[in-house]
BADREN-935997 format. One line per field, with one value per atom (N, C-alpha, C): residue in one letter; atom name; x, y, z. Coordinates in steps of 0.2 Angstrom, whole numbers, always signed. Each point is the difference from the previous one (the first is absolute). Last residue first. Layout:
<atoms>
res: (A/...)
atom: (CA/...)
x: (X/...)
y: (Y/...)
z: (Z/...)
</atoms>
This chain:
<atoms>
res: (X/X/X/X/X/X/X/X/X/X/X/X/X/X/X/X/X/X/X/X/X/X/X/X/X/X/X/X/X/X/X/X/X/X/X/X/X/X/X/X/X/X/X/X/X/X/X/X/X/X/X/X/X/X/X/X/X/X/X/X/X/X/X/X/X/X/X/X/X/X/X/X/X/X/X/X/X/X/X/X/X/X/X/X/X/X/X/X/X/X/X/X/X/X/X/X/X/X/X/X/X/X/X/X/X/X/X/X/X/X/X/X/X/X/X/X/X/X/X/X/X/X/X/X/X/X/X/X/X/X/X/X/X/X/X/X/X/X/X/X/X/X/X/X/X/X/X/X/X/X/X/X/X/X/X/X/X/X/X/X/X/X/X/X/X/X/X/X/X/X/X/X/X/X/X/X/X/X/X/X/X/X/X/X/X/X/X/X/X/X/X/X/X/X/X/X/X/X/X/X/X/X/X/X/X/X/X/X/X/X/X/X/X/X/X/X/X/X/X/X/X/X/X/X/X/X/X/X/X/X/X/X/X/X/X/X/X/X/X/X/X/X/X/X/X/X/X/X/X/X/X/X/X/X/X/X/X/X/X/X/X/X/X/X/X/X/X/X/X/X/X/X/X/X/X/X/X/X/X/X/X/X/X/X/X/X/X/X/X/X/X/X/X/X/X/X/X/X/X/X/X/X/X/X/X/X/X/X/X/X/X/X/X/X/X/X/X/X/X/X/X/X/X/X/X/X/X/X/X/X/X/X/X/X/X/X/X/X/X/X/X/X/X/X/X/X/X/X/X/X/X/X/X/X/X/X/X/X/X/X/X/X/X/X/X/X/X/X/X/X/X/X/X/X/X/X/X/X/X/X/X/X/X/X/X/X/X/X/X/X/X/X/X/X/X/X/X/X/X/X/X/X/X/X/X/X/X/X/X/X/X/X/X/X/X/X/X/X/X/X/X/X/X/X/X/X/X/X/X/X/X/X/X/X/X/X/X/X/X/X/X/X/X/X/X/X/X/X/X/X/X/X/X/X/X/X/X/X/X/X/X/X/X/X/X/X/X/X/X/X/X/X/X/X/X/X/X/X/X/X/X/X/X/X/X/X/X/X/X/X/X/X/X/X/X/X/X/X/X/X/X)
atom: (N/CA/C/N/CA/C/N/CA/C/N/CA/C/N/CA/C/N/CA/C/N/CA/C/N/CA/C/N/CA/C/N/CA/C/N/CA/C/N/CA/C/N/CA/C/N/CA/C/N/CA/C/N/CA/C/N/CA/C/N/CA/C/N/CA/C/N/CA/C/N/CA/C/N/CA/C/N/CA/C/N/CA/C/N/CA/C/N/CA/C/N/CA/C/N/CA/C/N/CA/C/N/CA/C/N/CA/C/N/CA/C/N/CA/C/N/CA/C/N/CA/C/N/CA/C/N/CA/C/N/CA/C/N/CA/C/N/CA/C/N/CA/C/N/CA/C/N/CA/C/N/CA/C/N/CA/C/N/CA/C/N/CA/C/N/CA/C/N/CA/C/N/CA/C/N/CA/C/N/CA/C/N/CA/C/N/CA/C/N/CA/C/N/CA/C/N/CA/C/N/CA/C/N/CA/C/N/CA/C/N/CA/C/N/CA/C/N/CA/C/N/CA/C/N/CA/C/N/CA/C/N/CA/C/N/CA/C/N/CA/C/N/CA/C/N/CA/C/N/CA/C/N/CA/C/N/CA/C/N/CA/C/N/CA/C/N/CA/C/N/CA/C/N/CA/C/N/CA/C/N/CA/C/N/CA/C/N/CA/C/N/CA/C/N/CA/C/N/CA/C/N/CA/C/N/CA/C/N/CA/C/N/CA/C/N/CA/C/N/CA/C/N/CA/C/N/CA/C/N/CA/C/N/CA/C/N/CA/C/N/CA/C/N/CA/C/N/CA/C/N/CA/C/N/CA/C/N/CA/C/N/CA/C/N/CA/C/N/CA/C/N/CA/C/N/CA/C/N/CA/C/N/CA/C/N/CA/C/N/CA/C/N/CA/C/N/CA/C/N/CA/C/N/CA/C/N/CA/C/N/CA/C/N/CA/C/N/CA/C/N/CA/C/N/CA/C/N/CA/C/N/CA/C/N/CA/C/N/CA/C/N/CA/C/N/CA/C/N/CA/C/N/CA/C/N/CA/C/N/CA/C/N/CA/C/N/CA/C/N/CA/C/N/CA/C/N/CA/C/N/CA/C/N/CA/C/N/CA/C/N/CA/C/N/CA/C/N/CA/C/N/CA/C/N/CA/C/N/CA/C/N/CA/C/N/CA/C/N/CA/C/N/CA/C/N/CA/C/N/CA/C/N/CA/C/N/CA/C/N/CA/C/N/CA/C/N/CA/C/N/CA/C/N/CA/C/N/CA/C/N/CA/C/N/CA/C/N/CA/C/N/CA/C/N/CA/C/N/CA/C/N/CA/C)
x: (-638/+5/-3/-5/+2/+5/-23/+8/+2/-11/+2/-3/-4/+1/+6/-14/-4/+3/+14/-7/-4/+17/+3/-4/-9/+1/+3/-2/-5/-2/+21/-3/-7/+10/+1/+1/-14/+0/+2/+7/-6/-1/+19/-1/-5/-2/+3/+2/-9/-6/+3/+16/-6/-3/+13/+3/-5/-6/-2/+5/-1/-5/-2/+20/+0/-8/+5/+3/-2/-10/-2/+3/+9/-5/-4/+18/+0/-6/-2/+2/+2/-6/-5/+0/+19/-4/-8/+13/+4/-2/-10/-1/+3/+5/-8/-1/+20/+0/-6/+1/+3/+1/-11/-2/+3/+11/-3/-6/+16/+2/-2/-12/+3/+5/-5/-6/+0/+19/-2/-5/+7/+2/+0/-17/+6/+1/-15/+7/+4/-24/+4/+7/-14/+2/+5/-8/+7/+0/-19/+7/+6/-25/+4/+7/-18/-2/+3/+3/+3/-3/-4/+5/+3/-18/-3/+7/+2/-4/-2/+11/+5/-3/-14/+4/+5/-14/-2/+3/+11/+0/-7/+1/+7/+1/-18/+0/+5/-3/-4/+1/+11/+4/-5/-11/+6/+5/-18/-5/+8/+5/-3/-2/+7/+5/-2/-16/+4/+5/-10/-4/+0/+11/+3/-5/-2/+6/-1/-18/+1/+6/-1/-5/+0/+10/+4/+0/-14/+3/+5/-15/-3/+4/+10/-5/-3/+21/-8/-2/+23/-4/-10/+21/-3/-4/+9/-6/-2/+22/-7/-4/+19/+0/-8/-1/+3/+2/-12/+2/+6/-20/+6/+0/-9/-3/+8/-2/-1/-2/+6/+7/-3/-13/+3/+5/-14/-5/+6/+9/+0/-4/+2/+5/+1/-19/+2/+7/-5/-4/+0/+12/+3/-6/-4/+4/+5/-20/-3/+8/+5/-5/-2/+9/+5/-2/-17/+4/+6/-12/-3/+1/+12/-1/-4/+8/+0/-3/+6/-6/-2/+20/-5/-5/+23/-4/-8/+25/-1/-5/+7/+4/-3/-7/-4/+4/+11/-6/-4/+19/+0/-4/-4/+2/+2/-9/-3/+2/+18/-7/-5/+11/+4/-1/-13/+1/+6/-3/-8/+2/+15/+3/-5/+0/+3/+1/-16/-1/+6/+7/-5/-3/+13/+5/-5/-10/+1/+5/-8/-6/+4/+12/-2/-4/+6/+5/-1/-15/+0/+3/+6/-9/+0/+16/+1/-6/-2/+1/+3/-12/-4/+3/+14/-4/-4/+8/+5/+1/-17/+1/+3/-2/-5/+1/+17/+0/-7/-1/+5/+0/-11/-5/+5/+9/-5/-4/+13/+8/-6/-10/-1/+6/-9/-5/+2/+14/-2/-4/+5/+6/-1/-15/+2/+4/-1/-4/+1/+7/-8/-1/+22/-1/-7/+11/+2/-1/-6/-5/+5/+5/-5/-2/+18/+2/-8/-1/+6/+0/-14/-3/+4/+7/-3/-2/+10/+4/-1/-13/+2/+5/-9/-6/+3/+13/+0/-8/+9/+5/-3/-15/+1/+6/-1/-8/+0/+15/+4/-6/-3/+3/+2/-14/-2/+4/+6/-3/-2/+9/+5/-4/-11/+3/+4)
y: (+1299/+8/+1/-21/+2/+4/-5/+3/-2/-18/+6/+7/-20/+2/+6/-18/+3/+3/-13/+3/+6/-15/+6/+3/-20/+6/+8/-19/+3/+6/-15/+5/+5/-19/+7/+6/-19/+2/+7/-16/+2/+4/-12/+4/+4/-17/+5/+5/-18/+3/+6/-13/+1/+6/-14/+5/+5/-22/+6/+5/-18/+5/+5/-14/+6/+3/-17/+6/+6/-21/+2/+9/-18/+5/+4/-13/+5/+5/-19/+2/+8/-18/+3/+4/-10/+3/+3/-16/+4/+8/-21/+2/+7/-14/+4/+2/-12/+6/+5/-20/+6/+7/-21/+3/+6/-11/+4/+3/-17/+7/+4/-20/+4/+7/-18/+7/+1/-14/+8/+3/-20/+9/+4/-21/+3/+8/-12/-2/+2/+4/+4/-2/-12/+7/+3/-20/-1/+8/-3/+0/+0/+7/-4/+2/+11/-4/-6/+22/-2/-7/+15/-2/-5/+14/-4/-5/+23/-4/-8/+17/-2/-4/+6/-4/-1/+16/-5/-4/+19/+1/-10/+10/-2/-3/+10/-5/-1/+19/-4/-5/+16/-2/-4/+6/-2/-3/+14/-6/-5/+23/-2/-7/+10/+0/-2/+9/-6/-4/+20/-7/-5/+20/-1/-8/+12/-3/-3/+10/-7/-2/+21/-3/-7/+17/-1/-7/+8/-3/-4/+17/-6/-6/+24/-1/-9/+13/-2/-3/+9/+2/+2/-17/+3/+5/-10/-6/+6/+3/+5/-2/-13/+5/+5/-24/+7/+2/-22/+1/+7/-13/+4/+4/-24/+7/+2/-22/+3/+9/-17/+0/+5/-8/+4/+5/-21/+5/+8/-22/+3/+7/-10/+1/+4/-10/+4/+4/-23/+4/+10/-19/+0/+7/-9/+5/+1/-15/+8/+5/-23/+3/+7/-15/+3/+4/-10/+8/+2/-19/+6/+4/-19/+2/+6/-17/+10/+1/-22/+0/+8/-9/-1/+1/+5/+0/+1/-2/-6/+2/+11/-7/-3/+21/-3/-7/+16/-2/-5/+14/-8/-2/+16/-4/-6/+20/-3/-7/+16/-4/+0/+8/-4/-4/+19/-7/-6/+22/-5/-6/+20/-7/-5/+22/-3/-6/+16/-4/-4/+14/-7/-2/+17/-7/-6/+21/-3/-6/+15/-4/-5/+14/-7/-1/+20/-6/-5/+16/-2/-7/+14/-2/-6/+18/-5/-6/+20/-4/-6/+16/-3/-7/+15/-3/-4/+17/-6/-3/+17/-5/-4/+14/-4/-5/+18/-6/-4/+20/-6/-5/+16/-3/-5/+15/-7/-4/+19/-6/-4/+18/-5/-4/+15/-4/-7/+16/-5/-3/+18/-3/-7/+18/-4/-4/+15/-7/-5/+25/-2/-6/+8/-1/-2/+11/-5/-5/+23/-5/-5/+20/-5/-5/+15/-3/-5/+14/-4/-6/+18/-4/-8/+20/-4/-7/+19/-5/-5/+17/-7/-5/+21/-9/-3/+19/-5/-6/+17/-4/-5/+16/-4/-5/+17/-7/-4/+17/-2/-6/+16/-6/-3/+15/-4/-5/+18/-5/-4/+16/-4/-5/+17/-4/-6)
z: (+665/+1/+8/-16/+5/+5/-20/+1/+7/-2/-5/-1/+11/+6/-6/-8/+4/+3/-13/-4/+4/+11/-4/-4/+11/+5/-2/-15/+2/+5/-6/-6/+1/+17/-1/-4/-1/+6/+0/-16/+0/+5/+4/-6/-2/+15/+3/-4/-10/+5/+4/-10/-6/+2/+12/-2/-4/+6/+8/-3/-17/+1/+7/-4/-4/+1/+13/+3/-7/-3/+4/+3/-16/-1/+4/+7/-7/+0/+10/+5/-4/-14/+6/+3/-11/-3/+4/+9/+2/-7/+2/+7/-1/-18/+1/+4/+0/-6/+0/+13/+3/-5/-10/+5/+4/-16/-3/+7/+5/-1/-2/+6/+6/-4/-17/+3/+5/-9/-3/+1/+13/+0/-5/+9/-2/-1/+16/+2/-8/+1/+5/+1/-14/-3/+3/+11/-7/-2/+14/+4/-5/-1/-5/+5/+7/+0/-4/+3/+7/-3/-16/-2/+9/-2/-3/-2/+7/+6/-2/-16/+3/+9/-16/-4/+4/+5/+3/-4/-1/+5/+1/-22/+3/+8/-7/-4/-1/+12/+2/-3/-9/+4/+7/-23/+0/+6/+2/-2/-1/+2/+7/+0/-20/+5/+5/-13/-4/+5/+9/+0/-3/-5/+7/+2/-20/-1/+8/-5/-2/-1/+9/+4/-3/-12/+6/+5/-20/-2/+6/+6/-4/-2/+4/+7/-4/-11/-1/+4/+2/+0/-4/+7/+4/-3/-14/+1/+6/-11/-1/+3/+0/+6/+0/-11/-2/+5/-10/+9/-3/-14/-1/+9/-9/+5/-2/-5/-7/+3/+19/-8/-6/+17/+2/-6/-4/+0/+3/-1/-6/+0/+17/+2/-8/+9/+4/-4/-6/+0/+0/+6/-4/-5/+23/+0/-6/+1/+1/+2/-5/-5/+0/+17/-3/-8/+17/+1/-4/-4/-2/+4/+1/-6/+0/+16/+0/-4/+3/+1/+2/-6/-7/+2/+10/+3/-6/-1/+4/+2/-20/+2/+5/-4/-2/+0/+11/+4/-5/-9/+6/+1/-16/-1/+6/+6/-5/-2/+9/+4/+0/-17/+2/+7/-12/-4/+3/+12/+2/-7/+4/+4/-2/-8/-3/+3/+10/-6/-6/+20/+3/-7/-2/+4/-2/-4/-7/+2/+15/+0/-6/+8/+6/-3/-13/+0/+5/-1/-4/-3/+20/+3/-7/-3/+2/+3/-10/-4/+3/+12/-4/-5/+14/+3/-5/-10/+2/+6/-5/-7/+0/+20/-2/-5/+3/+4/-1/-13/-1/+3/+9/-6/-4/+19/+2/-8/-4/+3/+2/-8/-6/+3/+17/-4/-7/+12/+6/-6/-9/+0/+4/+1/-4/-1/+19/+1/-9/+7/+3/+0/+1/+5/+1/-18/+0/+6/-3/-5/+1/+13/+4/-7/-2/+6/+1/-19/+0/+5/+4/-5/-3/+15/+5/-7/-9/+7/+2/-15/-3/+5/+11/-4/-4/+7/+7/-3/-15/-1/+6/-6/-2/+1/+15/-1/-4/-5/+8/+0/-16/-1/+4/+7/-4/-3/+14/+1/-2/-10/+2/+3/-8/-5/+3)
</atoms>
């Protein structure tokens, strides 16, 4: 009889002592960090789509023979706008994949606009679009880190998936 309790008391010890240690807890701290990862990912992309009407706008001042780029990124940008950009988004495999080629199509069509813009000297020499430029540079650059947080978020959600329990 004694034993018994004694077993029992020394399993629930150990039970105590070892479930806070299996890993749970890992799992839903990384499942967070991913999400606010994600959301920030969200918030670069939404910088950058607040700037494009305003470099848009300059460009079309001195540069009328853009027109149908500044069109496909007036374009693009509507098309983007009406995608319910969520934190949920990541988890529709489908949806994820056109948002991210939204975006990809987007920061390409920017990216030639800002190659296409070397060709008008007067654009380049005012300052409102050298500052919105750096604005965008520096959005880029944004975007970019937050999605290596992203990924490394990811990563170590997964890792913590696959490596549970970890008693």
């Amino acid at each position: 009889m004694k034993s018994t309790r004694f077993a029992t008391f020394f399993a629930l010890l150990l039970i105590i002592f070892f479930l806070p240690q299996c890993g749970y807890n890992d799992i839903q701290r990384n499942e967070e960090s991913v999400k606010a990862a994600w959301s920030e990912v969200l918030n670069q992309y939404k910088r950058r789509y607040d700037l494009i009407p305003n470099l848009v706008n300059i460009v079309k001042g001195y540069a009328d023979h853009e027109k149908e780029t500044l069109e496909r990124i007036t374009e693009m940008r509507s098309r983007i706008g009406s995608m319910q950009a969520t934190p949920e988004l990541i988890n529709d495999p489908q949806a994820f994949q056109r948002f991210q080629q939204s975006q990809a199509a987007m920061g390409n069509a920017l990216s030639r606009l800002l190659l296409v813009v070397e060709n008008y000297p007067d654009l380049k020499a005012n300052q409102n679009f050298r500052d919105l430029q750096a604005q965008y540079e520096g959005t880029e650059n944004r975007i970019a880190v937050a999605r290596n947080r992203y990924i490394k978020a990811v990563q170590e959600y997964n890792t913590s998936i696959k490596t549970f329990p970890n008693v």
